[in-house]
TORNU-752570 format. One record per atom (N, C-alpha, C): x, y, z. Coordinates in steps of 0.2 Angstrom, whole numbers, plus 5000, padded with zeros to 4 digits. Layout:
BEGIN
pt east = X; north = Y; up = Z
...
This chain:
BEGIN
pt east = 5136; north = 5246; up = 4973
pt east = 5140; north = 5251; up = 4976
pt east = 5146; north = 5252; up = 4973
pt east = 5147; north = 5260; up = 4972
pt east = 5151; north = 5260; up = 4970
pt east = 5160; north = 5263; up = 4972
pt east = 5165; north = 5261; up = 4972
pt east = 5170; north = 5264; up = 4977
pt east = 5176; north = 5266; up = 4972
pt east = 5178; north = 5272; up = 4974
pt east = 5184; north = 5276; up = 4971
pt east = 5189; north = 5280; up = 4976
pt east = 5194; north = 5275; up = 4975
pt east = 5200; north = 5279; up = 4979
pt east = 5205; north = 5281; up = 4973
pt east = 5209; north = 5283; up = 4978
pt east = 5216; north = 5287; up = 4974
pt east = 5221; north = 5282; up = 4976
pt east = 5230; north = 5283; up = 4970
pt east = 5233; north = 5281; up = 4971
pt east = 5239; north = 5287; up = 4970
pt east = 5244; north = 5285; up = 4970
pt east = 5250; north = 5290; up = 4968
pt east = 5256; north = 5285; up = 4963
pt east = 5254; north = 5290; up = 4958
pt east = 5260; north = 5286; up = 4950
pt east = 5267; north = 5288; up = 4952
pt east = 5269; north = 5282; up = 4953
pt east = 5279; north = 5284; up = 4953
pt east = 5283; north = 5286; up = 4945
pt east = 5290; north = 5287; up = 4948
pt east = 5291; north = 5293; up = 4942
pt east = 5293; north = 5286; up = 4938
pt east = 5292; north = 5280; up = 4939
pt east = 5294; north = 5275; up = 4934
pt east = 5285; north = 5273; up = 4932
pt east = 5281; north = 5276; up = 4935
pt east = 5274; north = 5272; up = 4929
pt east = 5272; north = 5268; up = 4933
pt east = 5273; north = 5267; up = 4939
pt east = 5271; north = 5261; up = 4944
pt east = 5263; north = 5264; up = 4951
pt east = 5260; north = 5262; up = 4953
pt east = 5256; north = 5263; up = 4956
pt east = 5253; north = 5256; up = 4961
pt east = 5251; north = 5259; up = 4965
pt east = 5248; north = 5254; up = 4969
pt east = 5240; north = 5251; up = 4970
pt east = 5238; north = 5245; up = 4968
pt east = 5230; north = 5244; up = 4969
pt east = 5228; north = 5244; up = 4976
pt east = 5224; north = 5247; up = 4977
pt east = 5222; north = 5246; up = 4984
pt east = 5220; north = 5242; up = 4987
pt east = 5222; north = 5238; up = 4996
pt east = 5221; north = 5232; up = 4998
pt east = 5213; north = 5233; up = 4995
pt east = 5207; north = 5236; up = 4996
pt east = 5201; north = 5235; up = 4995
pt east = 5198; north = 5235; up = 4988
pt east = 5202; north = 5235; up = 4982
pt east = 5201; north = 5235; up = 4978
pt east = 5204; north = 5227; up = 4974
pt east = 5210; north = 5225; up = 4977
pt east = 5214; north = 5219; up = 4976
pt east = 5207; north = 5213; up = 4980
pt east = 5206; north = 5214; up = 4985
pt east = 5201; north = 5210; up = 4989
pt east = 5196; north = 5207; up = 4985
pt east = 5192; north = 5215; up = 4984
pt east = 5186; north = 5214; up = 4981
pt east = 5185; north = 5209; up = 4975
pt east = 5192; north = 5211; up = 4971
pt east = 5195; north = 5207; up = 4964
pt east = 5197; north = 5199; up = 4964
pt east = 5199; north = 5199; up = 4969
pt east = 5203; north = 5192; up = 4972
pt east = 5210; north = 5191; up = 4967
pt east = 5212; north = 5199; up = 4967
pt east = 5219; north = 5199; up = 4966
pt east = 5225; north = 5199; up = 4972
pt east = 5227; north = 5191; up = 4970
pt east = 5233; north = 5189; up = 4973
pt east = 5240; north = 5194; up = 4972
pt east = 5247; north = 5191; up = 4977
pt east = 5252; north = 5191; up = 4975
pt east = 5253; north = 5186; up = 4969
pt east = 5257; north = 5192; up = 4963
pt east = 5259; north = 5188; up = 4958
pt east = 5255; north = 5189; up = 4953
pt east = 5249; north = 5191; up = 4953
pt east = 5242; north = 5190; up = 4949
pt east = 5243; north = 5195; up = 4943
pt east = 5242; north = 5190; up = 4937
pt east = 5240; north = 5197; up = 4932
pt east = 5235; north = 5202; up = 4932
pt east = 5236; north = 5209; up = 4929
pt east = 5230; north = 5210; up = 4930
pt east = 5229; north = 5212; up = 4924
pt east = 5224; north = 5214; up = 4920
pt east = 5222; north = 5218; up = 4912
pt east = 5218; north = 5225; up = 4914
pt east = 5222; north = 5227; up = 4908
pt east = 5220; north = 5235; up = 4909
pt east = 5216; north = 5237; up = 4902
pt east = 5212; north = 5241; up = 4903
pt east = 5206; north = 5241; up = 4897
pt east = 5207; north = 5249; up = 4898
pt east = 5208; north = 5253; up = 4890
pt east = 5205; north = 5259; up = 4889
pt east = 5201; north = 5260; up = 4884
pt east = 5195; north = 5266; up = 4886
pt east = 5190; north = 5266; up = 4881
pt east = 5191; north = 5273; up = 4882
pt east = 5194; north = 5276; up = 4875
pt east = 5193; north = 5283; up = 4876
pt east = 5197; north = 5287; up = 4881
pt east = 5193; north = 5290; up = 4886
pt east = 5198; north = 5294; up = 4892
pt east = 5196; north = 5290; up = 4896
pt east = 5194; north = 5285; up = 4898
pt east = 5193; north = 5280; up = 4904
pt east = 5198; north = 5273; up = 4902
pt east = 5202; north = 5272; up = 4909
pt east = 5204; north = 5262; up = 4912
pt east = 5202; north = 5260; up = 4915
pt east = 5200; north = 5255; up = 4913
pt east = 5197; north = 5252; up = 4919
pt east = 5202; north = 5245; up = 4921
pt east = 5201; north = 5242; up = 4927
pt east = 5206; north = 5236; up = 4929
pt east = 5202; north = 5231; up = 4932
pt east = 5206; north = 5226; up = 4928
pt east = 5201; north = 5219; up = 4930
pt east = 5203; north = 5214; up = 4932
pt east = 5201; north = 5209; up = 4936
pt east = 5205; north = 5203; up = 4936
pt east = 5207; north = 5196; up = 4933
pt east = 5201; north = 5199; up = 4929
pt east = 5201; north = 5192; up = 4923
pt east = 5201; north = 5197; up = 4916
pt east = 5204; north = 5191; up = 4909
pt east = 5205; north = 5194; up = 4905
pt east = 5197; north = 5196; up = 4900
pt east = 5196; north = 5200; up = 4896
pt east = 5191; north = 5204; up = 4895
pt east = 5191; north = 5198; up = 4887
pt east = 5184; north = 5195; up = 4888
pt east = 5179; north = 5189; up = 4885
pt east = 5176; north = 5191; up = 4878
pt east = 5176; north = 5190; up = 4873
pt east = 5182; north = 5186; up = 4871
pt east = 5189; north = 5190; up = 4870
pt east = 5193; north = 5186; up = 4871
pt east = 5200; north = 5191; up = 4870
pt east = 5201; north = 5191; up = 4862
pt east = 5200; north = 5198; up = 4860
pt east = 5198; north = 5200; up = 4854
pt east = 5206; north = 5205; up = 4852
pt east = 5211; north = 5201; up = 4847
pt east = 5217; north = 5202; up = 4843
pt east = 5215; north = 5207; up = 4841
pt east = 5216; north = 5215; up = 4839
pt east = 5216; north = 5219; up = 4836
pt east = 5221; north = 5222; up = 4829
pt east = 5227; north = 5218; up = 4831
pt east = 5231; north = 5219; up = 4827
pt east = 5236; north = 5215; up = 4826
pt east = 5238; north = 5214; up = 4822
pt east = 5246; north = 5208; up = 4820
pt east = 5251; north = 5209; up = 4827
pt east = 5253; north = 5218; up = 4828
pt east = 5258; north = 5217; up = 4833
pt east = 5254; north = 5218; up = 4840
pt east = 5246; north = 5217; up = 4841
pt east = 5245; north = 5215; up = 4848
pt east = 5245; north = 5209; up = 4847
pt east = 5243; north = 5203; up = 4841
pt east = 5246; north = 5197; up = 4843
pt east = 5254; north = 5194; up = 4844
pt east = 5259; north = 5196; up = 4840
pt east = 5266; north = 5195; up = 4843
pt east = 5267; north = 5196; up = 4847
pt east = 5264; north = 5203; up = 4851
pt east = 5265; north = 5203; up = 4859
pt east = 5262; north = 5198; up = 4864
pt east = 5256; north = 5197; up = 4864
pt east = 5254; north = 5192; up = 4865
pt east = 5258; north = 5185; up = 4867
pt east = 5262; north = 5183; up = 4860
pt east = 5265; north = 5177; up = 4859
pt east = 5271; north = 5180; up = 4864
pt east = 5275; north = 5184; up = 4863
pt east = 5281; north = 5187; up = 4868
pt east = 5277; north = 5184; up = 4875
pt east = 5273; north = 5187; up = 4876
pt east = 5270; north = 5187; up = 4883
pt east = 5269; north = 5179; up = 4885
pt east = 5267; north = 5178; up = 4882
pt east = 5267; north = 5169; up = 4882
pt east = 5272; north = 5166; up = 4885
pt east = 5278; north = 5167; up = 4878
pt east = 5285; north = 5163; up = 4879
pt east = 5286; north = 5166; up = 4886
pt east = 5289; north = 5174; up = 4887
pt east = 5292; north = 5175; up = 4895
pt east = 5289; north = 5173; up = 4901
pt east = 5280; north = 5169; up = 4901
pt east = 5277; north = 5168; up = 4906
pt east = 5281; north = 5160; up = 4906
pt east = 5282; north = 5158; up = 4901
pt east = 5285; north = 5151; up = 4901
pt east = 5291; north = 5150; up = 4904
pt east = 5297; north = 5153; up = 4901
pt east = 5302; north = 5155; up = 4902
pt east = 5304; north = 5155; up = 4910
pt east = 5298; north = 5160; up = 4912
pt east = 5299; north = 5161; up = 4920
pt east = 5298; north = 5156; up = 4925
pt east = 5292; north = 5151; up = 4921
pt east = 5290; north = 5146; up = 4924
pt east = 5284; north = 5149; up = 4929
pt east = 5284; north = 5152; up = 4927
pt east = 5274; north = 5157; up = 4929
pt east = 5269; north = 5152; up = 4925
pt east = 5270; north = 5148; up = 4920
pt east = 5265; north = 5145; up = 4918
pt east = 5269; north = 5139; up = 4915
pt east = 5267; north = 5135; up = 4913
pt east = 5269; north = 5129; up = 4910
pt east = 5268; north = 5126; up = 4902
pt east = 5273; north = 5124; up = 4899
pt east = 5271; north = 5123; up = 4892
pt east = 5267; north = 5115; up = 4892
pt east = 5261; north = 5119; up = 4888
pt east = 5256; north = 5114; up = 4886
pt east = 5258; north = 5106; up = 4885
pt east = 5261; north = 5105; up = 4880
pt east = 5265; north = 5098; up = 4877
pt east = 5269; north = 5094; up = 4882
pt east = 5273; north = 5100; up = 4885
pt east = 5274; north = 5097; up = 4895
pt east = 5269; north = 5092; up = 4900
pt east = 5265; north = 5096; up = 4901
pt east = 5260; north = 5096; up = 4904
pt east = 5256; north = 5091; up = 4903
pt east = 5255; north = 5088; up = 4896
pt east = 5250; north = 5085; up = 4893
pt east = 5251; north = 5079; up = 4893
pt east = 5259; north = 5079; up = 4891
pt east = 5264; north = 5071; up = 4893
pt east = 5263; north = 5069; up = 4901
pt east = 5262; north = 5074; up = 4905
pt east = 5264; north = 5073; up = 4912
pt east = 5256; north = 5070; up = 4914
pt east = 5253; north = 5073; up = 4912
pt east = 5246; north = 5069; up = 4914
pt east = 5244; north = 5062; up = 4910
pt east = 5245; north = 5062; up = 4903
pt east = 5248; north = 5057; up = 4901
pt east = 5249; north = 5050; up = 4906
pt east = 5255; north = 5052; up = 4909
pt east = 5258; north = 5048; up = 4911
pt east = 5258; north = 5046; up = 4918
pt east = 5255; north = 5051; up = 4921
pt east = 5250; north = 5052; up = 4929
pt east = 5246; north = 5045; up = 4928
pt east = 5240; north = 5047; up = 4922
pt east = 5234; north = 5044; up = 4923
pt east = 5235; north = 5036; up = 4918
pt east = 5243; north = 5035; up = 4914
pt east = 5242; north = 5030; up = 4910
pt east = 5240; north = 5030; up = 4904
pt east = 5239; north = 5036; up = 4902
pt east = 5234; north = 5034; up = 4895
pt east = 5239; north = 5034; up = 4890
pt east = 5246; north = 5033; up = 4889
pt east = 5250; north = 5032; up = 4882
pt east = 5250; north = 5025; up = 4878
């Protein structure tokens, strides 16, 4: 089944997903999402599109940017952190 509503773009670029579109997604508060263009069509999704395939040197940089400020915010956690912490959770040093 398929379902199509509308939204309204603000004069800053912003819009709203709709509660039964976030639902369906299992898009959270906070939740990223990925936006995919082919042509004259986006489509939104809630998980990142398999394989995440680099198309260029500056989508990767971006990429990296996107990383460090998930870090930085502490939205996500750095790896070598993390590894030590379980590490030392579980004993294994």
């Amino acid at each position: 089944m398929a379902l199509t509503m509308t939204t309204k773009l603000t004069k800053g670029g912003q819009t709203t997903i709709p509660k039964e579109i976030r639902a369906a997604l299992g898009i959270g508060d906070e939740a990223r999402v990925w936006w995919r263009l082919d042509g004259d069509h986006a489509t939104l999704s809630s998980e990142p599109p398999v394989p995440n395939v680099v198309s260029s040197q500056e989508e990767f940089w971006d990429g990296v940017e996107l990383a460090m400020s998930d870090v930085a915010s502490g939205r996500t956690r750095d790896a070598r952190e993390l590894s030590q912490e379980l590490r030392e959770r579980h004993e294994l040093q």
